[in-house]
C-alpha positions in Angstrom: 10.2 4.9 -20.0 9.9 4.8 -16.6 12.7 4.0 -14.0 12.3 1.6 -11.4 11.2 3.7 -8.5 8.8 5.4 -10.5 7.6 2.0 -11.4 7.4 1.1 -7.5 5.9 4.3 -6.6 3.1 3.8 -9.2 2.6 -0.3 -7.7 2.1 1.1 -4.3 -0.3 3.9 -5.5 -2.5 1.2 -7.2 -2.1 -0.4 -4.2 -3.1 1.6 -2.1 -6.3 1.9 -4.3 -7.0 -2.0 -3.5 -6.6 -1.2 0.0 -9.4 1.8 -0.2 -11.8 -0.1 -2.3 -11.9 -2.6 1.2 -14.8 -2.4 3.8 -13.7 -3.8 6.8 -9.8 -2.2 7.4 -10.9 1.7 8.1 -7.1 1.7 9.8 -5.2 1.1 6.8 -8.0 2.6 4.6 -6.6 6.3 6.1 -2.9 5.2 5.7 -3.7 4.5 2.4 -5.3 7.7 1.7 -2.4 8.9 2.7 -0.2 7.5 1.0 -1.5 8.1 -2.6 -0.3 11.4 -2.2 3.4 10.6 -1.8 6.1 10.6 -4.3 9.2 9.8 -2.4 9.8 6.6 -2.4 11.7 6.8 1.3 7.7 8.5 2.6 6.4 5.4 0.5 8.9 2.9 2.4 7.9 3.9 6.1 4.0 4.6 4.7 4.3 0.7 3.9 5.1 -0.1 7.5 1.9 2.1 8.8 -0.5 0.2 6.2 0.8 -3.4 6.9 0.8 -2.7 10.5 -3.0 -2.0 9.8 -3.6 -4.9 7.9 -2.8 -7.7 10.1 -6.4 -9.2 10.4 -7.6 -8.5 6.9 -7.6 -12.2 5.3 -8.0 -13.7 2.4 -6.1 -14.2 -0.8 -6.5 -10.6 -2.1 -5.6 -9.6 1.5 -1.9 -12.1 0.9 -1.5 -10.6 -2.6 -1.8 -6.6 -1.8 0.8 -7.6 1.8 3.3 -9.5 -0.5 3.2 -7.2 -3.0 3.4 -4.0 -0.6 6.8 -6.3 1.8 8.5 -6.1 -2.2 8.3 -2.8 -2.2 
């Protein structure tokens, strides 16, 4: 069973994966790279900051999903 920060820390990997399978945010694309090889969720909290800081003019209701989804974290 899984507890819950290994339960966020896999929701922002598969995240992260949304965010690499974009074309047009190369920005948070490499933040997101990043951030698929971190495990602590304190890296995870300020890798969140980089990535939505990047993501500011990606649109779209995918785009409002994978931001609210990455503020819960």
């Amino acid at each position: 069973m899984l507890t819950d920060n290994q339960k966020k820390i896999k929701k922002f990997h598969k995240l992260c994966q949304v965010i690499l399978n974009q074309d047009k945010i190369p920005y948070a694309k490499a933040y997101a790279q990043t951030g698929q090889g971190l495990v602590s969720l304190e890296s995870i909290k300020v890798q969140v900051l980089y990535i939505l800081n990047n993501l500011q003019y990606w649109r779209g209701d995918l785009a409002r999903q994978t931001k609210a989804a990455l503020k819960s974290l």
